[in-house]
C-alpha positions as CSV (number, residue, x, y, z in Angstrom):
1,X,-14.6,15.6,0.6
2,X,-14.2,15.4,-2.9
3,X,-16.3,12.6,-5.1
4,X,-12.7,11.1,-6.6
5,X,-11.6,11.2,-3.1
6,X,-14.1,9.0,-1.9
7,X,-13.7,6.7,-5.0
8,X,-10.0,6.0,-4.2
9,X,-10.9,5.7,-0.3
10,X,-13.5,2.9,-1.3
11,X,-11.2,1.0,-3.7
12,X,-8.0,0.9,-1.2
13,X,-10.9,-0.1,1.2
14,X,-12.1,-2.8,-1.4
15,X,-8.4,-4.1,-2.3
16,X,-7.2,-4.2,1.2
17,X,-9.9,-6.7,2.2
18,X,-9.4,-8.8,-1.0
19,X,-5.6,-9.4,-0.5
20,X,-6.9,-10.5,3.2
21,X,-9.6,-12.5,1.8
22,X,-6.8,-13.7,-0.5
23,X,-4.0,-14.2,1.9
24,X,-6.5,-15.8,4.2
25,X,-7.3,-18.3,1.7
26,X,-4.2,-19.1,-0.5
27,X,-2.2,-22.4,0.1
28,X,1.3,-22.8,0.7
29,X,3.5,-25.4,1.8
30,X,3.3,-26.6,5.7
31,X,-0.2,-25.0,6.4
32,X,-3.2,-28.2,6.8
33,X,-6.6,-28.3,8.0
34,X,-8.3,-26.9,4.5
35,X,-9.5,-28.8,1.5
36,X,-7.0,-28.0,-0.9
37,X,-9.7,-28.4,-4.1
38,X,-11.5,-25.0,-2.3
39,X,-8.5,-23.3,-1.2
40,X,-7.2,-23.6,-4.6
41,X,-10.7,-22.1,-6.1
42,X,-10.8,-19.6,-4.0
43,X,-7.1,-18.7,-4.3
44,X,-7.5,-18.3,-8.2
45,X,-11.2,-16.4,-7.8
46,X,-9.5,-13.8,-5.8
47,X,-5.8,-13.5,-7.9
48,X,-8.5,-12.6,-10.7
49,X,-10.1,-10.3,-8.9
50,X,-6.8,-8.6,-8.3
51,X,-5.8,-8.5,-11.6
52,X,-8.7,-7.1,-12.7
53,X,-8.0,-4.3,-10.6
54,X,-4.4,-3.8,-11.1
55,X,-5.3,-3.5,-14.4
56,X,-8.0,-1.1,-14.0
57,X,-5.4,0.9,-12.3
58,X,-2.8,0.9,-14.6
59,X,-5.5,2.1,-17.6
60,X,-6.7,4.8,-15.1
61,X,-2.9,5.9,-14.4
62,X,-2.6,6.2,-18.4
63,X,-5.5,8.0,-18.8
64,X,-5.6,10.3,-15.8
65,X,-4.3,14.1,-16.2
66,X,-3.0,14.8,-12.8
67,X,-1.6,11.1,-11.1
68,X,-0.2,11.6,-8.2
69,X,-4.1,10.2,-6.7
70,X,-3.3,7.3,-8.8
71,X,0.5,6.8,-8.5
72,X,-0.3,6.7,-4.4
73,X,-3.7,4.6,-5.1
74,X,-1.1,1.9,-7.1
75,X,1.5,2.4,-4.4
76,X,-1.0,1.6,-1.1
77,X,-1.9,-1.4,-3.6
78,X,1.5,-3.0,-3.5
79,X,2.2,-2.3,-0.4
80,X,-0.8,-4.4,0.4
81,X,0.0,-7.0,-1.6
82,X,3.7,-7.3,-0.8
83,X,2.5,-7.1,3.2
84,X,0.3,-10.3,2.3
85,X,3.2,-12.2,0.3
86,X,5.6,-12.0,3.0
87,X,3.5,-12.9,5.5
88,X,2.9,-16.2,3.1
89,X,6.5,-16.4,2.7
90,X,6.8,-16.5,6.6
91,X,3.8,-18.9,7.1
92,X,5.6,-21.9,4.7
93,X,9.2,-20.3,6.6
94,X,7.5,-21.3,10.1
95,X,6.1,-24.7,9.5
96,X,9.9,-25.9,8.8
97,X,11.3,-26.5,13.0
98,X,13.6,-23.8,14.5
99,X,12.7,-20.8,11.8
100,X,10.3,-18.6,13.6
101,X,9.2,-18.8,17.8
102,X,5.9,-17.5,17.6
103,X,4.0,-18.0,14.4
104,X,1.4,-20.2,14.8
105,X,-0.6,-19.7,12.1
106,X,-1.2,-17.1,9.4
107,X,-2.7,-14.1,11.5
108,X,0.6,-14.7,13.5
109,X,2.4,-14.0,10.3
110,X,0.3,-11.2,9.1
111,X,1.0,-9.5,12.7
112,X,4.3,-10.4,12.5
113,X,4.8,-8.7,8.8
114,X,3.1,-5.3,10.4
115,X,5.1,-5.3,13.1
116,X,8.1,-5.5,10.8
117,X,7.3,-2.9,8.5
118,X,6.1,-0.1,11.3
119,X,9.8,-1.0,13.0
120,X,7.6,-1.9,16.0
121,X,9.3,-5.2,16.5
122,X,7.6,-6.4,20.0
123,X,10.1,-9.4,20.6
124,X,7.5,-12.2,20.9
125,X,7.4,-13.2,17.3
126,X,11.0,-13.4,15.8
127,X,13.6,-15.5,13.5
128,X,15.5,-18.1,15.0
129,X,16.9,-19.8,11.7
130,X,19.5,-18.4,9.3
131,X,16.6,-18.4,6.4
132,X,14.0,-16.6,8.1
133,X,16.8,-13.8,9.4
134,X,17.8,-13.2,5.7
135,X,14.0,-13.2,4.6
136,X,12.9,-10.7,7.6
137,X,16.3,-8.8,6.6
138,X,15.6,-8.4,2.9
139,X,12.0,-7.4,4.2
140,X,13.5,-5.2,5.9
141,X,16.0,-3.8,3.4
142,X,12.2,-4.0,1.3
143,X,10.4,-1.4,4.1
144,X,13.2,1.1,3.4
145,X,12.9,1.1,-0.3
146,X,8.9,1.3,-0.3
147,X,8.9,4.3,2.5
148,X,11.3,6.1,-0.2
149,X,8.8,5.5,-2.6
150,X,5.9,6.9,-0.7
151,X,8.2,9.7,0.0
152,X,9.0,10.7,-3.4
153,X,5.1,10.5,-4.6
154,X,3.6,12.1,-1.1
155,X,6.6,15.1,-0.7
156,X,5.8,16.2,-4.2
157,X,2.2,16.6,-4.1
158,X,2.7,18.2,-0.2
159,X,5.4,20.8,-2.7
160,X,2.8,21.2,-4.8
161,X,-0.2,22.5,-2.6
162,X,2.3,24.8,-0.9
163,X,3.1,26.0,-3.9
164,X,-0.6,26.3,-5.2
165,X,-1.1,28.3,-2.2
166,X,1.1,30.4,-1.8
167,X,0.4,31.9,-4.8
168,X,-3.0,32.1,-4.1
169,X,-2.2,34.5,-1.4
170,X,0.1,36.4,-3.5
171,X,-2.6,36.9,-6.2
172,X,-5.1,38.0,-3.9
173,X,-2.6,40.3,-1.9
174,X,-2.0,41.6,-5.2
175,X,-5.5,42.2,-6.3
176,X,-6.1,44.2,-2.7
177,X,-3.1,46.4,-3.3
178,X,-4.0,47.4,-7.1
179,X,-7.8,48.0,-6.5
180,X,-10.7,46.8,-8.8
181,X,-9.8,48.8,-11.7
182,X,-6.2,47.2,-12.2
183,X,-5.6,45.9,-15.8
184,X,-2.0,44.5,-14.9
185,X,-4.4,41.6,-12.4
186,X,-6.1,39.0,-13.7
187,X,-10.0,38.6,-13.2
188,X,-11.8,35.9,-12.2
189,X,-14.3,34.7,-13.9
């Protein structure tokens, strides 16, 4: 495995668990039993932490010659971070009566946001109110437009290595046919 590929392994790795360090940490409206002076601390500690990296990934995206590593590096980043924002959304949606049956707490919500997003939709967590059903809808409506997205970068780069390929095998088919001697194919060095 190649040393960059490692490097972007470790840093989706690393910002996965600080959005759920985050997400497990953040306040928001209806959720009790924390000190609110800590939360708050921690909340901020970790939304700079995130944009430290954000930003590190935007300067690399600038400076990097091929991007498609990057573009889908960035991508897995805000999928994280929009999986952990809607799960807060539906945490402070849950704590008003008759919104949600199920969500008890914010691992409740987290499940409930995968659940979503893979189309798994088990039945024991689900809207009841008119809010929540537009929220989970324009989540919904949110899924389909970042699956497009992951689309667009992955199908390229799939193209790409086909392409890289296959003409790969046509240069080498080439070089058997000609012979060693060939000046019309290319060397290598």
């Amino acid at each position: 495995m190649k040393r960059s590929s490692v490097l972007m392994a470790l840093r989706s790795t690393a910002t996965v668990l600080g959005m759920l360090a985050l997400y497990f940490v953040i306040p928001v409206p209806g959720d009790n039993g924390q000190d609110l002076g800590v939360t708050a601390f921690l909340a901020l500690l970790g939304l700079g932490a995130l944009t430290i990296a954000f930003l590190s990934l935007g300067r690399r995206a600038r400076n990097a010659s091929d991007d498609r590593g990057i573009r889908l590096e960035a991508l897995g980043a805000v999928l994280y971070a929009f999986i952990c924002f809607m799960s807060l959304v539906y945490v402070s949606l849950a704590a008003t009566e008759g919104q949600f049956a199920g969500i008890n707490n914010r691992m409740d919500a987290l499940y409930f946001t995968m659940s979503t997003i893979a189309t798994v939709g088990f039945g024991d967590v689900h809207a009841t109110g008119t809010l929540s059903r537009a929220v989970v809808t324009a989540q919904i409506a949110a899924d389909l437009i970042i699956v497009g997205l992951v689309a667009r970068i992955i199908l390229p780069s799939a193209l790409s290595v086909r392409q890289r390929q296959r003409e790969s095998r046509e240069a080498a088919a080439k070089a058997t046919e000609a012979g060693p001697d060939d000046p019309d194919v290319p060397t290598s060095p």
